[in-house]
C-alpha positions as CSV (number, residue, x, y, z in Angstrom):
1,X,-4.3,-21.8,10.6
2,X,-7.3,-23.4,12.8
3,X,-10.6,-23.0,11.0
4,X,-12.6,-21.7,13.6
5,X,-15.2,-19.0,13.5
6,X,-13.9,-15.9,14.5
7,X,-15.6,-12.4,15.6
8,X,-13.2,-9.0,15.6
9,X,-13.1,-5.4,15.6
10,X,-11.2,-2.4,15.3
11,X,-11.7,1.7,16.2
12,X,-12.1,4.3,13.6
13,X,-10.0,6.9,14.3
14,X,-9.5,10.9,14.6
15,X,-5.6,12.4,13.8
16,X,-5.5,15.4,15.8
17,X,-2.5,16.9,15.0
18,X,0.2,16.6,12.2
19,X,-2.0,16.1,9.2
20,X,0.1,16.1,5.9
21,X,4.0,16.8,8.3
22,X,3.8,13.2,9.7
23,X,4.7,12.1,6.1
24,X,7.9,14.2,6.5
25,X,8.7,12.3,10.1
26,X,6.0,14.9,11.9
27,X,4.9,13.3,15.2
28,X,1.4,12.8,15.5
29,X,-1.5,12.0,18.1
30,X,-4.3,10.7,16.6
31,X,-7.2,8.7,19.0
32,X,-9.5,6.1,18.8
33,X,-13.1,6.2,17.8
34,X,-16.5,4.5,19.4
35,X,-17.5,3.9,16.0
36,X,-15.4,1.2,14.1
37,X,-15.6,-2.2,12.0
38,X,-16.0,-5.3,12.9
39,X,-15.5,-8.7,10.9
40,X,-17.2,-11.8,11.3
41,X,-15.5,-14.9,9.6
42,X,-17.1,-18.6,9.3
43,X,-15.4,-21.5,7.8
44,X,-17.9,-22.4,4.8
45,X,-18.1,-26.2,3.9
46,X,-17.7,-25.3,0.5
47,X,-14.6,-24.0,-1.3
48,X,-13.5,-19.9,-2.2
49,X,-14.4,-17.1,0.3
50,X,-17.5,-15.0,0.2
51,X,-17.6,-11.5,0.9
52,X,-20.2,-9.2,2.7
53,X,-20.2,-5.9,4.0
54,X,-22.8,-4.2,5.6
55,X,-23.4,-0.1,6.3
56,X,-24.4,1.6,9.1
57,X,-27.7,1.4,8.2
58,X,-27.0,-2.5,7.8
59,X,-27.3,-2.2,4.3
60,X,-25.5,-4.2,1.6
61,X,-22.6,-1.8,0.1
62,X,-20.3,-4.8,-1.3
63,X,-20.1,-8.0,-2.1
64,X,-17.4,-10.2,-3.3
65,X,-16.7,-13.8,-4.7
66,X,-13.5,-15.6,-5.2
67,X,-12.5,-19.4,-6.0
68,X,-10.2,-21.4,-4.2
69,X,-7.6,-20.3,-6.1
70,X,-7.9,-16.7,-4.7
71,X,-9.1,-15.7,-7.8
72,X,-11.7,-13.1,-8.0
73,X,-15.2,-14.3,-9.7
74,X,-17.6,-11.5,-9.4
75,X,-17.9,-7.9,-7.1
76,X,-19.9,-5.1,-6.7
77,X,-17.6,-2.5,-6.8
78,X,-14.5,-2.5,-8.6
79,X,-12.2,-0.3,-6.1
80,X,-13.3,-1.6,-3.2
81,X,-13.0,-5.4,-4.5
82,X,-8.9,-4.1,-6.0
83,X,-8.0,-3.0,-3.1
84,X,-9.6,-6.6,-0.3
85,X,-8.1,-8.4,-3.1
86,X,-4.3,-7.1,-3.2
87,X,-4.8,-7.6,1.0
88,X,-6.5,-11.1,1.2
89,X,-3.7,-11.9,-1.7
90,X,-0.8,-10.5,0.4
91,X,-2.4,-12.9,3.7
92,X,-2.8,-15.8,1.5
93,X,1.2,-15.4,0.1
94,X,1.8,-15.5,3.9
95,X,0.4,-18.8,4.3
96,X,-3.1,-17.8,5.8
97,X,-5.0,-19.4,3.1
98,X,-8.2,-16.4,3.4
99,X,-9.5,-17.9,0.4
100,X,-10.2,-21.7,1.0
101,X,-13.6,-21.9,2.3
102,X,-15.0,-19.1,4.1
103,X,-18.1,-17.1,4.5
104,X,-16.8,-13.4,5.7
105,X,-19.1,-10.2,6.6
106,X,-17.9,-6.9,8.2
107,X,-20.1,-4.0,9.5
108,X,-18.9,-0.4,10.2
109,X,-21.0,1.4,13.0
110,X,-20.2,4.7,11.1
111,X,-21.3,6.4,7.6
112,X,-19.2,5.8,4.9
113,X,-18.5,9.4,4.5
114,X,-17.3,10.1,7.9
115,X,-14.0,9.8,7.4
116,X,-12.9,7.7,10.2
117,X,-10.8,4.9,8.7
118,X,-12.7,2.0,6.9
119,X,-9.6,0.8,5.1
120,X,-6.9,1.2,8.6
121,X,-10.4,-0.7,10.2
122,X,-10.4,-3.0,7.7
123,X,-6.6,-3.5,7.6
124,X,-6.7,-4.0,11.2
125,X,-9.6,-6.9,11.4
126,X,-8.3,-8.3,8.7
127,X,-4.9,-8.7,10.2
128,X,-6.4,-10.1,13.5
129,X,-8.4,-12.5,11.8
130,X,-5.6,-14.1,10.2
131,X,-2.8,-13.3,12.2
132,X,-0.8,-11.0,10.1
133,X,1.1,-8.2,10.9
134,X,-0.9,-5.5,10.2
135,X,1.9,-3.1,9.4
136,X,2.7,-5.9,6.7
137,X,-0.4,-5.9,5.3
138,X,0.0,-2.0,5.1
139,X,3.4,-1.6,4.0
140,X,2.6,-3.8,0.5
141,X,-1.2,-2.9,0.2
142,X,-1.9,0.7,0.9
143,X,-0.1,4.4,0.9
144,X,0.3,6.7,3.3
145,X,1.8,7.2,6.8
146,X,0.3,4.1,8.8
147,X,-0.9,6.1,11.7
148,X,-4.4,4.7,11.7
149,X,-3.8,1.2,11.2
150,X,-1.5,1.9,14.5
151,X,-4.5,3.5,16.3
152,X,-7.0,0.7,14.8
153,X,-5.5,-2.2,15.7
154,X,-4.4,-1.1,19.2
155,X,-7.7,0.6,20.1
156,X,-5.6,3.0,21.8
157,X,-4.4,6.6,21.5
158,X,-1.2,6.9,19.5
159,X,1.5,9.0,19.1
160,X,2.9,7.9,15.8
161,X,6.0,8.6,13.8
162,X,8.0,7.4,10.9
163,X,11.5,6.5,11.1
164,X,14.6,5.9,8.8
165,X,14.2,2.9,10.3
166,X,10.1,1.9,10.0
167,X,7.6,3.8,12.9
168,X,7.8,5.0,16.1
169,X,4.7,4.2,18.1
170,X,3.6,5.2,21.7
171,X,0.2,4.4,23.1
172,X,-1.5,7.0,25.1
173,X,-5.0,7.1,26.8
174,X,-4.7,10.9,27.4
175,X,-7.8,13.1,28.0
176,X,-7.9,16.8,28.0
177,X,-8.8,18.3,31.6
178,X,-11.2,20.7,29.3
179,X,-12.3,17.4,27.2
180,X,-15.5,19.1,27.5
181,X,-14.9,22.4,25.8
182,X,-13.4,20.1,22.9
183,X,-15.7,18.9,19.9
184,X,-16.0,17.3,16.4
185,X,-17.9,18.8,14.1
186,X,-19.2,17.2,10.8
187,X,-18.1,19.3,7.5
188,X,-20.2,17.5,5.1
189,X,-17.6,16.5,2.5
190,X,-15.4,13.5,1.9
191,X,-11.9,13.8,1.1
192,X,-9.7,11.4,-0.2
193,X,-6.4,11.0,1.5
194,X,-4.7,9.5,-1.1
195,X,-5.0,12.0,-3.9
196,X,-4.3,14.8,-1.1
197,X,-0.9,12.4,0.2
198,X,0.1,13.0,-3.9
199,X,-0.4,16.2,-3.8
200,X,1.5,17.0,-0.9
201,X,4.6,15.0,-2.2
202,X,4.6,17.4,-5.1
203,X,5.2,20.1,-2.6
204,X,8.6,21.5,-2.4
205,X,10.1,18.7,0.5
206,X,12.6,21.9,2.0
207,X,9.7,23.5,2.6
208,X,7.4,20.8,3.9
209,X,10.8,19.4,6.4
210,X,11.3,23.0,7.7
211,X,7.4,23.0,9.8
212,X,8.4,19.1,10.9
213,X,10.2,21.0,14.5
214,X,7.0,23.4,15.4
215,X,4.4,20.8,14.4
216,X,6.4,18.5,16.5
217,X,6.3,21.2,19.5
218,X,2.6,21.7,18.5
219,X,1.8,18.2,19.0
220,X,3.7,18.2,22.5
221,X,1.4,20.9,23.6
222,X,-1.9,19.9,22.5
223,X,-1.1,16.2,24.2
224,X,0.0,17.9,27.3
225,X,-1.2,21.1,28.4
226,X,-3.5,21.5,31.5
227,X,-5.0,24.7,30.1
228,X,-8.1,25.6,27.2
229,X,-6.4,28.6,25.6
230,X,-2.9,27.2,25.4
231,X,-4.3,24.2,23.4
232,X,-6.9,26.6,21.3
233,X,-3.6,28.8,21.0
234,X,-1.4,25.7,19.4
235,X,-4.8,24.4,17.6
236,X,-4.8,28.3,15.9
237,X,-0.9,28.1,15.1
238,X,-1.2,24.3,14.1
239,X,-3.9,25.2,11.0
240,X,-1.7,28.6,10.1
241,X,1.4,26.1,9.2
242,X,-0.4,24.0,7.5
243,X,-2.3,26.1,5.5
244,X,0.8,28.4,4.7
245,X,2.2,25.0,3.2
246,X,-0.8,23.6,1.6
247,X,-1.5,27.7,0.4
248,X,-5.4,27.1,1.2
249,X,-7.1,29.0,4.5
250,X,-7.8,27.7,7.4
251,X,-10.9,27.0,9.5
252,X,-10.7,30.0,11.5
253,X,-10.4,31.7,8.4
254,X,-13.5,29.9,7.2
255,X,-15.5,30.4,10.2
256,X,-14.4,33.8,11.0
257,X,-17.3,34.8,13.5
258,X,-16.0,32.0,15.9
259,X,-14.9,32.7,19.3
260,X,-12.9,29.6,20.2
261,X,-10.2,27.8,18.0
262,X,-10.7,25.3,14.9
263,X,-8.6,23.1,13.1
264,X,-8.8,20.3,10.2
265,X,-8.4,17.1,11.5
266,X,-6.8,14.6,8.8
267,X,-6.8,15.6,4.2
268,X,-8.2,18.8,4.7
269,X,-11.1,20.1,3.0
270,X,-13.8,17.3,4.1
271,X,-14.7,14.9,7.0
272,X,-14.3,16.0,10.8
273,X,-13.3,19.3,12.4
274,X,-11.6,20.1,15.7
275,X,-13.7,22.9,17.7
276,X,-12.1,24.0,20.9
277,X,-14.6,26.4,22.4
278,X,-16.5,27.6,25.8
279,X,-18.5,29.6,24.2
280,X,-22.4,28.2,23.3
281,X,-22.6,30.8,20.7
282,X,-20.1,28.6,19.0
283,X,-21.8,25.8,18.2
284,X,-25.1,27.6,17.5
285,X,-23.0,29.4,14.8
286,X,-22.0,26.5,13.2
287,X,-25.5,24.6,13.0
288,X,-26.9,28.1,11.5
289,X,-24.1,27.7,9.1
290,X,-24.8,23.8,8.1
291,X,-22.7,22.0,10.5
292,X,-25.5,19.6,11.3
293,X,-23.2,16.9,13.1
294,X,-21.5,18.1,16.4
295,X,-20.2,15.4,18.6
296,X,-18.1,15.9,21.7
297,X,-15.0,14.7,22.5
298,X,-16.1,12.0,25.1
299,X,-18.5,11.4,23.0
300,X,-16.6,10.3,20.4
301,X,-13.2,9.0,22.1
302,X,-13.5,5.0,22.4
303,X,-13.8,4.4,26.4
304,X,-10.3,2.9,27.8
């Protein structure tokens, strides 16, 4: 591998349908983010690799040291530095050598607590700075379905769907005709998708295989259909299935004075929210309520 400097980045992501059913072979959509990660790497003149990674504040949140040997010297978080050092291991086993003199920071352009993918990000600027198969990187590293590492590296809407076989991945650029009726609202919690992935596999699979056909329809008709109350209609239907499964309400149940349609977006119970609305009362509801951070779909949809 040339050691050059090297600059990257990769989109956050939103999954806007098939939460928790794409693990069961579930199609999904999911779309790319403005906000994202980046990764700046410099060959250093001495040996090991330094790590840096900076908030969206451009504050220090981790730092890592390893020798030349790839073995890890001295962190600043314990998870975080588990989880770069099972990936940069994986890259190095493929012959990338991530750990022989280099000076490495990233920044994310979002809040930690957003939800919108800082490991598929990292995954995904990782793999482009060393020239890995992502997928790869996923497969032996992390858990879950391997949507957003799809939608990260790509910058590009995805429909996404495991196979016997591996995935099934379609790019897409689509845009709602009534993309401004359509926001993302900010719940104020974090969830994490892993324990919620476990959780979910402890669910009865005849049960979780038997939505896989309507969420599959539902998914068809939210990344299709010209009209505002067909898609509020399928968002509505979408969050009833899931919640039936998962046996916790949904948002409209949550937000029950609301005159257009919600929907989790992703593990439910934290992070981002699908409003569907023409009504200005909605969003006024929502702030009175809390709901502080309210970003529009074009707003938030990386520009193709």
């Amino acid at each position: 591998m040339e050691r050059a400097s090297t600059k990257v980045r990769a989109s956050g992501k939103l999954m806007i349908s098939a939460e928790y059913a794409v693990l069961d072979g579930a199609r999904t959509w999911a779309i790319p983010t403005k906000y994202g990660q980046s990764l700046q790497a410099n060959p250093s003149p001495g040996s090991g690799l330094k790590w840096r990674s900076y908030d969206v504040n451009g504050k220090v949140w981790f730092e890592g040291l390893w020798d030349n040997d790839g073995s890890l010297i001295d962190h600043t978080n314990a998870e975080v530095a588990e989880t770069l050092h099972r990936i940069l291991t994986y890259c190095d086993s493929r012959g990338k050598h991530p750990f022989e003199g280099w000076n490495v920071t990233t920044e994310m352009d979002f809040p930690n607590g957003w939800g919108l993918g800082s490991s598929s990000s990292l995954v995904a600027v990782i793999a482009k700075w060393l020239d890995v198969d992502p997928f790869a990187i996923f497969d032996e590293c992390l858990s879950g379905s391997g949507y957003d590492v799809a939608v990260a590296h790509a910058n590009r809407g995805t429909l996404y769907k495991l196979t016997e076989g591996g995935r099934e991945i379609l790019h897409t650029d689509y845009v709602p005709p009534f993309a401004e009726h359509l926001y993302f609202a900010y719940s104020g919690n974090k969830q994490n998708s892993a324990s919620e992935v476990v959780k979910y596999s402890q669910i009865d699979q005849s049960k979780r295989l038997e939505i896989v056909p309507e969420i599959n329809t539902l998914t068809k008709t939210l990344h299709t259909t010209p009209e505002l109350n067909a898609f509020q209609s399928a968002v509505r239907r979408h969050d009833e299935i899931i919640g039936m499964i998962l046996e916790r309400p949904t948002m409209n149940q949550n937000w029950p004075d609301l005159e257009g349609a919600a929907k989790h977006l992703g593990a439910w119970g934290g992070d981002f929210f699908l409003l569907a609305t023409d009504s200005e009362d909605d969003l006024a509801y929502l702030k009175k309520h809390g709901i502080e951070t309210i970003i529009p779909w074009k707003e938030m949809l990386l520009d193709y």
